[in-house]
C-alpha positions in Angstrom: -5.1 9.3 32.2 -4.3 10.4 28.4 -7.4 11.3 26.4 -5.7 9.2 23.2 -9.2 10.6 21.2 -7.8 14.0 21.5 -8.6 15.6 18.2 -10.7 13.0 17.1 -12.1 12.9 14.0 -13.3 9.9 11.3 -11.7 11.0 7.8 -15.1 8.8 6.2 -18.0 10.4 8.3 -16.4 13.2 9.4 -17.5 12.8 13.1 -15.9 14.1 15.9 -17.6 13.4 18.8 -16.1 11.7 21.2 -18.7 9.3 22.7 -19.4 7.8 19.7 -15.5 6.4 19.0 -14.5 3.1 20.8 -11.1 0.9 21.4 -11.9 -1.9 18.8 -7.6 -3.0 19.2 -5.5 -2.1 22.0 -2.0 -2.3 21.4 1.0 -2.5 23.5 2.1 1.2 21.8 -1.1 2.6 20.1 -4.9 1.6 19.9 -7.4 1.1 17.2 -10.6 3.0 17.5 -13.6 2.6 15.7 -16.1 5.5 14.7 -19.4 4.5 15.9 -21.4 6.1 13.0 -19.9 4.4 9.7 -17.5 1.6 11.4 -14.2 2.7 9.7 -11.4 2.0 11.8 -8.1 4.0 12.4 -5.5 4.9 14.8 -6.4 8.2 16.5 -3.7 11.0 15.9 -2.9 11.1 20.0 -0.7 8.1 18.7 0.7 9.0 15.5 2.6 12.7 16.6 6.1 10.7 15.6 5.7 9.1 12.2 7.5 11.0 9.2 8.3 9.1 5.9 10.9 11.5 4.9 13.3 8.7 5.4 11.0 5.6 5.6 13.6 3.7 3.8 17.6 4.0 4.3 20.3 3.6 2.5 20.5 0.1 3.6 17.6 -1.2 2.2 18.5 0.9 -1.3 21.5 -1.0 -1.8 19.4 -4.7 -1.0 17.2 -3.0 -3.7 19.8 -2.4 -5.9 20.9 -5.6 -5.6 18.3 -7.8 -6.5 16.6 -8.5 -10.0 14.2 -6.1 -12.0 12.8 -8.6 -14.3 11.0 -9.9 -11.4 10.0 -6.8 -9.7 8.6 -5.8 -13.6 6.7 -8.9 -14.2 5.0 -8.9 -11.0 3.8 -5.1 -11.2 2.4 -6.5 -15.1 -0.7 -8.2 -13.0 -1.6 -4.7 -12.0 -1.2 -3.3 -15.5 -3.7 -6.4 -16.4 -6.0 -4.8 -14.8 -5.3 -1.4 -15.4 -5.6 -1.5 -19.0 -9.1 -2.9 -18.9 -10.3 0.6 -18.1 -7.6 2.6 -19.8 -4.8 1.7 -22.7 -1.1 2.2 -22.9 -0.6 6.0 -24.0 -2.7 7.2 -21.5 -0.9 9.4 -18.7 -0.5 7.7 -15.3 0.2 9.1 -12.0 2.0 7.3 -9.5 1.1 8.5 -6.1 4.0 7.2 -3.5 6.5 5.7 -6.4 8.2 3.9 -4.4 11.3 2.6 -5.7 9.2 3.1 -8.9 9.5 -0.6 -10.9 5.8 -0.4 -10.6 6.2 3.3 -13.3 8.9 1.7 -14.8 6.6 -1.5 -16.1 4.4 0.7 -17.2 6.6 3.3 -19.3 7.8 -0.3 -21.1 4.2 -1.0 -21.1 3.5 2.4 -23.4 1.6 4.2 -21.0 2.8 8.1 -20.2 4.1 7.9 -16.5 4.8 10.5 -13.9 5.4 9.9 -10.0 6.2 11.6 -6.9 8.0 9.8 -3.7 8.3 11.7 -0.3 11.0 9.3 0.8 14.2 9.7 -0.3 16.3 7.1 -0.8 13.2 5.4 -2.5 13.0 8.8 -4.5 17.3 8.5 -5.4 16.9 5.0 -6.8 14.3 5.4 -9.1 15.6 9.1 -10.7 18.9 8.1 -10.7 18.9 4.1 -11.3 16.1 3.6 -13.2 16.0 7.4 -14.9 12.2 7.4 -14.3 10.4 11.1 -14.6 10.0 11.1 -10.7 9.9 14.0 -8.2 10.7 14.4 -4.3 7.9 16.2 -3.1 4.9 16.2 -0.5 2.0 15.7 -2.7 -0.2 18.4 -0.9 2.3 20.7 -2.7 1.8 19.3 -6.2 0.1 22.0 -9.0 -3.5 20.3 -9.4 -3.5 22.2 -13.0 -2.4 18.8 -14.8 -4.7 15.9 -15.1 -4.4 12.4 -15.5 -5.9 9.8 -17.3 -4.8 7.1 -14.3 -4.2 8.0 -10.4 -2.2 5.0 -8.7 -1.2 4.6 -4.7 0.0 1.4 -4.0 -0.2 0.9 -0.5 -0.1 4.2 0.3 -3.5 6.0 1.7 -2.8 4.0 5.2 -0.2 5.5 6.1 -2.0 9.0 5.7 -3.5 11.0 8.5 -6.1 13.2 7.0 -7.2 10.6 4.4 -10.1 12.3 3.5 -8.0 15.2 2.2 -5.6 13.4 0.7 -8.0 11.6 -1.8 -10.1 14.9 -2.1 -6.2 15.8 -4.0 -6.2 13.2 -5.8 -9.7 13.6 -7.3 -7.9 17.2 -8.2 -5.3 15.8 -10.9 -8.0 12.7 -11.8 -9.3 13.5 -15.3 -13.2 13.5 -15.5 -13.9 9.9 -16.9 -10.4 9.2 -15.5 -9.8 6.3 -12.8 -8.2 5.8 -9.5 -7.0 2.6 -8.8 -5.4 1.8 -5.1 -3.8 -1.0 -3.1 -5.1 -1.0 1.1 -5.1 -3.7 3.5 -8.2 -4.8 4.2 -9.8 -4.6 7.9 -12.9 -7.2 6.5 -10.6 -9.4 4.6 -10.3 -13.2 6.2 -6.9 -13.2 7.7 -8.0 -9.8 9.4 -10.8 -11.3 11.0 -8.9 -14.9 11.8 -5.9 -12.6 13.6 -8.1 -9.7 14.9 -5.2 -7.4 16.7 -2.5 -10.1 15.9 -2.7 -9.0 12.2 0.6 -8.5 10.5 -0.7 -5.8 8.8 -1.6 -3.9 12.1 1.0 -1.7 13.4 1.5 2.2 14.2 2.8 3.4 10.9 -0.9 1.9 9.4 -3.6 4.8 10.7 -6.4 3.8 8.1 -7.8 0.0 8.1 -10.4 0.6 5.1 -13.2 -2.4 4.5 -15.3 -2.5 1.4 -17.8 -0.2 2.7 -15.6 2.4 4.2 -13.2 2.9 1.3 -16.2 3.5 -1.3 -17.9 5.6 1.0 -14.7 7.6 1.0 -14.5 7.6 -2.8 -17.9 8.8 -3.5 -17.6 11.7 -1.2 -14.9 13.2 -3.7 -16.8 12.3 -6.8 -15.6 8.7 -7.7 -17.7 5.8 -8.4 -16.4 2.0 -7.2 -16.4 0.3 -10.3 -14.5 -3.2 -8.7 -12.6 -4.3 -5.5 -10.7 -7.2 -5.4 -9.0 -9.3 -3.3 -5.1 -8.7 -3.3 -2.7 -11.2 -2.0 1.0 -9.9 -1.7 3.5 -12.6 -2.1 6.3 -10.7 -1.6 5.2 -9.8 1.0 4.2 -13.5 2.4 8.1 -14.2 2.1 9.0 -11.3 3.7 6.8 -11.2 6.5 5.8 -14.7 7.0 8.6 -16.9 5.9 11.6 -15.5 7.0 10.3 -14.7 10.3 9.2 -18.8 10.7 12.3 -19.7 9.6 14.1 -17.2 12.0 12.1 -18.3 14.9 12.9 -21.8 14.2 16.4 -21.3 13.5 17.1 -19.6 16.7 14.4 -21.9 18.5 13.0 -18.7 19.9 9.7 -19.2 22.2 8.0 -15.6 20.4 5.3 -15.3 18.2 5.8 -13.9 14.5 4.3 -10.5 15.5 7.4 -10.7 17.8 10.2 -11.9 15.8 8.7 -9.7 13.2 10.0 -6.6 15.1 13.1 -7.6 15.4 14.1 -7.9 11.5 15.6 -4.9 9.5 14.0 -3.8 6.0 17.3 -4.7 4.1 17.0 -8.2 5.5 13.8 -8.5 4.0 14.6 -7.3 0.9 18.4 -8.8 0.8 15.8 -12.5 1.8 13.7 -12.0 -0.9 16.8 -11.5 -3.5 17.8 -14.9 -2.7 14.3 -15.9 -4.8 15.3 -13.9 -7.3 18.8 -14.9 -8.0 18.0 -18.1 -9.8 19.0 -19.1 -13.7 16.1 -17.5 -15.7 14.2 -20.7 -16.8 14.0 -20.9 -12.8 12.3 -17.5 -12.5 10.1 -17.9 -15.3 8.8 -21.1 -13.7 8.5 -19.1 -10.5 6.7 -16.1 -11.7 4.2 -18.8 -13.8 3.8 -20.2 -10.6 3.2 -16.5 -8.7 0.9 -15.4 -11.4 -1.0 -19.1 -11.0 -1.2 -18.4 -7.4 -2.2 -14.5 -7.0 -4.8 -14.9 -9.8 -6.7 -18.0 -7.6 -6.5 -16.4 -4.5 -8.2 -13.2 -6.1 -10.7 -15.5 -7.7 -11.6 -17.1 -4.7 -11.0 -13.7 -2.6 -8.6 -14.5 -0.4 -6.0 -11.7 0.7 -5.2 -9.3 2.9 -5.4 -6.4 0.5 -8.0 -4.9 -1.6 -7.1 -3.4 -5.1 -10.0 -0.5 -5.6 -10.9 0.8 -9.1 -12.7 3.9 -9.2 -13.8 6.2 -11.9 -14.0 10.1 -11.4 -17.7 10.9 -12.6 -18.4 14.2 -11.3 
């Protein structure tokens, strides 16, 4: 038998010994283990030898990017500058860590504030230097100069995918300014629909090594000199459509007898993306209604914390 805790160790805690690590999840291709000492929850690297995000996104999905509308894309990423500039005020510098296709650095550059990102991937990477002319690099982040500071550190869904977590945020307190704030998007292992779905969880899957709760993720934080100043809950609708929606409608369509989790595998990223155009190709009084209505939505089910993300704000004190 495979010893999957081979090389073991909890990024939080830092423990390493064996005994104290359990199967909380076991998955048809990887399992979930959980570090007896502080909880936290991860996939152990035995299972995650394979992953590389140097081309996490193809040219496929670029061109459903492409094609689809950045009005939408910019007035969803202004909830997050909502909350942003509570703590810090257009013409301070913000780092985007993991840009993406970068329409959340490109709201904010209309916004005022002094943006600068780096994308591993990169067709993500291509689109937003060359479509969108953002001040964007290709580069592995452990290989960024630490010399510059900034006022704001973002990772939108980002610090799950990353195998030596503990590192990686110990960077990122590096280019924080003192005073300065980190503010991150993670799925959240406590959050209801995590509990209701247990290993069925959409969010669960091999290219997701950290499942961060409340505890976990500030305990992380504080270890590298941030202090939790909020979480809240994050509901992604986008990502609802993507990965609810069009799967039901699939499933019915082809009157298929597999779960979502199922018929979830079986659908491309471009299909998502070119499925979630279709919402955005409307007349604009229709989008403006539709984006009144997203706002009305995401801002209730943060109030009454229901999501299956967590947005964290934390400030760099020491």
């Amino acid at each position: 038998m495979p010893d999957i805790f081979e090389d073991i160790r909890c990024c939080v805690c830092g423990n390493t010994d064996h005994s104290q690590f359990k199967v909380k999840y076991q998955k048809e291709t990887f399992a979930v283990a959980e570090c007896g000492s502080c909880s936290f929850m991860f996939i152990p690297p035995y299972y995650r030898k394979s992953i590389d995000y140097h081309n996490y996104k193809d040219e496929h999905v670029a061109n459903a990017v492409r094609a689809g509308n950045n009005w939408v894309k910019i007035e969803r990423h202004k909830l997050r500058y909502d909350l942003i500039r509570k703590y810090k005020a257009p013409g301070s510098s913000l780092f985007d860590l993991g840009a993406g296709w970068g329409h959340f650095m490109l709201t904010g550059q209309q916004l005022g504030y002094k943006v600068y990102g780096i994308e591993i991937s990169e067709q993500p990477y291509l689109y937003s230097k060359n479509d969108l002319k953002l001040p964007v690099d290709h580069m592995d982040f452990f290989d960024m100069d630490e010399s510059k500071k900034f006022d704001v550190v973002t990772m939108w869904d980002v610090l799950e995918h990353i195998d030596k977590a503990d590192t990686f945020v110990e960077k990122c307190a590096a280019v924080t300014a003192m005073n300065g704030y980190l503010v991150l998007q993670v799925p959240q292992i406590d959050s209801y629909f995590a509990k209701k779905y247990k290993d069925n969880w959409k969010m669960m899957g091999l290219d997701h090594v950290n499942y961060f709760g409340k505890k976990t993720i500030a305990q992380l934080l504080e270890k590298y000199g941030y202090r939790v100043e909020t979480i809240k809950s994050s509901f992604e609708i986008k990502l609802f459509i993507m990965y609810t929606i069009l799967p039901l409608i699939k499933r019915f369509k082809g009157k298929k007898k597999v779960t979502l989790t199922e018929e979830n595998k079986t659908i491309k990223a471009s299909e998502r993306q070119t499925y979630f155009n279709t919402f955005t190709q409307k007349p604009m009084w229709k989008l403006k209604l539709y984006m009144w209505m997203h706002n009305v939505i995401y801002k209730t089910l943060s109030f009454l914390n229901i999501g299956e993300e967590m947005i964290v704000v934390a400030k760099k004190v020491r």
